[in-house]
C-alpha positions as protocol buffer text, in pm:
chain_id: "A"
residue {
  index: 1
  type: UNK
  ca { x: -1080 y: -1287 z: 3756 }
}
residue {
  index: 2
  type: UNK
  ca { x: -1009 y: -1404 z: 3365 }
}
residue {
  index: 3
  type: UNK
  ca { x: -1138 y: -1092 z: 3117 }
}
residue {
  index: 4
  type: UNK
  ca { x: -1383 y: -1233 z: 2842 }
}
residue {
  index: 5
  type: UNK
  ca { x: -1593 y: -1100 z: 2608 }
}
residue {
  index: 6
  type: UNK
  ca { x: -1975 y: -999 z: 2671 }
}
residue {
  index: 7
  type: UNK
  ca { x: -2232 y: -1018 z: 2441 }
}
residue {
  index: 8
  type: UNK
  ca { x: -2278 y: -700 z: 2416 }
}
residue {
  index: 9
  type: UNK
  ca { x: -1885 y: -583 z: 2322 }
}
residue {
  index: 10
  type: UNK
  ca { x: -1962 y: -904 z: 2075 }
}
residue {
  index: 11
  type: UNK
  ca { x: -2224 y: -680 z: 1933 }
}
residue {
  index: 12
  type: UNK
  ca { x: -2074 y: -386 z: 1925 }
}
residue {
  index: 13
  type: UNK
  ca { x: -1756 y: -574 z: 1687 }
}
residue {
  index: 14
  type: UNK
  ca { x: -2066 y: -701 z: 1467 }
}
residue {
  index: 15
  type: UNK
  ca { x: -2152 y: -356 z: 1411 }
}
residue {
  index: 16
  type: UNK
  ca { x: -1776 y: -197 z: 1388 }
}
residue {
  index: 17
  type: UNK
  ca { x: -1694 y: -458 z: 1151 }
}
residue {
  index: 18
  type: UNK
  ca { x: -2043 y: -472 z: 939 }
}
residue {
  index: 19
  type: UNK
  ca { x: -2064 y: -803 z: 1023 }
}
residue {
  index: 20
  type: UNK
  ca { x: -2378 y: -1007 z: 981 }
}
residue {
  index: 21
  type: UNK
  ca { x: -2380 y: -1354 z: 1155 }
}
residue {
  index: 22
  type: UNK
  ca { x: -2608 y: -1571 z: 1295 }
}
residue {
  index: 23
  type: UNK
  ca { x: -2674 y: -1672 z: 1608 }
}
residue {
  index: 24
  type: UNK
  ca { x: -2401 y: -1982 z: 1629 }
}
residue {
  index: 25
  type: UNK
  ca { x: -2165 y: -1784 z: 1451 }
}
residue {
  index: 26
  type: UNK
  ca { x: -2178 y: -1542 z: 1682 }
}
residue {
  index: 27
  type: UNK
  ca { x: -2168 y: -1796 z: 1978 }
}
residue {
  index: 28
  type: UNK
  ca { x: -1872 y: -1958 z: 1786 }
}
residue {
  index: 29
  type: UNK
  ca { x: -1674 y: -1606 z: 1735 }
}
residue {
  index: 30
  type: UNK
  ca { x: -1701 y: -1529 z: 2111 }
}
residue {
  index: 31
  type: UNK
  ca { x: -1611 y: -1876 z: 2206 }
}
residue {
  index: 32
  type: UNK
  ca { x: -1286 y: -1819 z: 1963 }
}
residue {
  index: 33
  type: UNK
  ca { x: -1217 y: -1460 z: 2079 }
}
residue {
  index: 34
  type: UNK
  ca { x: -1254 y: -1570 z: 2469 }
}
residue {
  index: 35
  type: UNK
  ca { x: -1010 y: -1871 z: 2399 }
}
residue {
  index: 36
  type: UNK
  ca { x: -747 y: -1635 z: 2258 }
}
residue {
  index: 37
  type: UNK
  ca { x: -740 y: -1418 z: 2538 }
}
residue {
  index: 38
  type: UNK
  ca { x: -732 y: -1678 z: 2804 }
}
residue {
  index: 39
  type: UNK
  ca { x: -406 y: -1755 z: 2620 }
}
residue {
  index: 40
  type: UNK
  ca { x: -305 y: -1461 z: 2611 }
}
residue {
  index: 41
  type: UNK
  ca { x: -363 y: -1400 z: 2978 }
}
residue {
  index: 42
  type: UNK
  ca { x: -166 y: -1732 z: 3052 }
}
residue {
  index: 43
  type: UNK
  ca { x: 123 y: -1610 z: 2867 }
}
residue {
  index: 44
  type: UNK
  ca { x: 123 y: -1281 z: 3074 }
}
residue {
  index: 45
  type: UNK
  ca { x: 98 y: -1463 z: 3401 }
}
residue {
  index: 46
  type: UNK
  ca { x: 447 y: -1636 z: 3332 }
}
residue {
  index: 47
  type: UNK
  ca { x: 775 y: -1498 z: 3529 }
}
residue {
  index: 48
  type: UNK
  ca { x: 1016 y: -1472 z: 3291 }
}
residue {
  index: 49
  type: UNK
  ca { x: 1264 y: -1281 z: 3524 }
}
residue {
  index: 50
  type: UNK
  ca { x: 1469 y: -1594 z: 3524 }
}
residue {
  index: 51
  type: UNK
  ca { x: 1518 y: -1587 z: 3196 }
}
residue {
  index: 52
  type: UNK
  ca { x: 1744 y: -1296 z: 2977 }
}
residue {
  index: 53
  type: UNK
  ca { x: 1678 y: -1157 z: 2670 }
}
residue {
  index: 54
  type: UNK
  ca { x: 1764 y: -1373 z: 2373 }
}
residue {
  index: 55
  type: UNK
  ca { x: 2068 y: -1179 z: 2147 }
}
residue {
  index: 56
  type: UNK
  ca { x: 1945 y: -1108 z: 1860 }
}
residue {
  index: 57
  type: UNK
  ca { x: 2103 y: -1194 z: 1489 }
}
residue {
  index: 58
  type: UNK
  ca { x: 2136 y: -811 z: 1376 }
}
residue {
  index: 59
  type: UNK
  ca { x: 2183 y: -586 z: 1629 }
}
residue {
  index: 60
  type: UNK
  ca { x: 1894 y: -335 z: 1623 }
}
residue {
  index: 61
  type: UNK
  ca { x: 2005 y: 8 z: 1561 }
}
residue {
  index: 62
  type: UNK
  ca { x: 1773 y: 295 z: 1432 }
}
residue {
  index: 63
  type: UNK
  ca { x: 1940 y: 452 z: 1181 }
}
residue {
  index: 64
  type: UNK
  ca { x: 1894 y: 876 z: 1136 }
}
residue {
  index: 65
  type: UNK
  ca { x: 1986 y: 1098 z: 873 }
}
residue {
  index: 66
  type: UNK
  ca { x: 1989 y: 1481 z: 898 }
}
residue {
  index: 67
  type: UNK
  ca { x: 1691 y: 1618 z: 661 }
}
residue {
  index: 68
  type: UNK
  ca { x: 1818 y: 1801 z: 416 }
}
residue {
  index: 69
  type: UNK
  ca { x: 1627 y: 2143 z: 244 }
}
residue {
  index: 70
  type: UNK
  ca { x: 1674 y: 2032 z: -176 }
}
residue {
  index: 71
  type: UNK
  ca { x: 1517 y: 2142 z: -444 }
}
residue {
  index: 72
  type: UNK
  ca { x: 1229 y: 2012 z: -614 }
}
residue {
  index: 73
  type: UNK
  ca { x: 1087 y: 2056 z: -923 }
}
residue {
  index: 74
  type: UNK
  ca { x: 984 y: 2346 z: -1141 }
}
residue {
  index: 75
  type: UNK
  ca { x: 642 y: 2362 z: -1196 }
}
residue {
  index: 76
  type: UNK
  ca { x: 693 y: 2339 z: -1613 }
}
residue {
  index: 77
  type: UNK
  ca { x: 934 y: 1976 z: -1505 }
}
residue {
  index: 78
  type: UNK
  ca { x: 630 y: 1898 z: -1327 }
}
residue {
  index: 79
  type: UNK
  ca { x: 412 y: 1962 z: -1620 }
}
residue {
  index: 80
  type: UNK
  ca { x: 645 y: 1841 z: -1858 }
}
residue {
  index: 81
  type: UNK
  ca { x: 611 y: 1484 z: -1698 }
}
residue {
  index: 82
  type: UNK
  ca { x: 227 y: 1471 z: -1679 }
}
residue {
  index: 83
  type: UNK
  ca { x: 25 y: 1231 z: -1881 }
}
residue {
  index: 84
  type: UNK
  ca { x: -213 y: 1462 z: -1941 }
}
residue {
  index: 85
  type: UNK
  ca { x: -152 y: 1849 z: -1859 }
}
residue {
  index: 86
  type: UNK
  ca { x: -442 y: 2144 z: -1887 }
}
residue {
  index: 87
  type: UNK
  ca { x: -380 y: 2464 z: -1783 }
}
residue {
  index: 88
  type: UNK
  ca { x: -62 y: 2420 z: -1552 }
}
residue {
  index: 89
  type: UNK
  ca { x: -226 y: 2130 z: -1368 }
}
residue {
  index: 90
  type: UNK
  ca { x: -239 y: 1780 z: -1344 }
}
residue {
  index: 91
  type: UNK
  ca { x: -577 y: 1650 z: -1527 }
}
residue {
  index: 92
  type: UNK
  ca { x: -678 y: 1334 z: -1352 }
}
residue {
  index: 93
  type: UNK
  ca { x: -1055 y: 1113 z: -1350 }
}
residue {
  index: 94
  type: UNK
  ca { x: -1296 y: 1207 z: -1202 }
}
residue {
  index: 95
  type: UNK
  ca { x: -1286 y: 1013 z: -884 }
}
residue {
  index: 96
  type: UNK
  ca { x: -1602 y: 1087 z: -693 }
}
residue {
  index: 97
  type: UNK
  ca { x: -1912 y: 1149 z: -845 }
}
């Protein structure tokens, strides 16, 4: 049996989103939504075990490094760098109010 989308999960992405649409929209959006899974379920019903992997251009390797304990700075670099120091601290806008 094909998954779609109810009305009420259609809701419920309305209200995760903030969305406010109208009553086609909303029609429209689950039409849209249930036409991308359907494809999405065709593309899963597929056997591909007849076909390999395709090589890829750059071989894929994930490249590590060992962390290494350093230094960082002082706190009067720190300061000396600021824009706009007070007190040993970094004196920024308000960003809340």
């Amino acid at each position: 049996m094909p998954e779609t989308i109810t009305d009420t999960e259609i809701e419920h992405l309305k209200k995760l989103a903030r969305l406010t649409m109208n009553p086609f929209d909303t029609a429209q959006a689950k039409a849209q939504i249930n036409d991308i899974l359907e494809s999405f379920q065709q593309l899963q019903s597929l056997d591909l075990e007849a076909y390999p992997e395709m090589p890829r251009p750059v071989p894929m390797v994930n490249v590590m490094r060992e962390d290494v304990v350093s230094d960082g700075f002082s706190q009067s670099q720190a300061m000396a760098i600021a824009v706009d120091p007070q007190d040993g601290f970094f004196k920024v806008p308000r960003t809340v109010e």
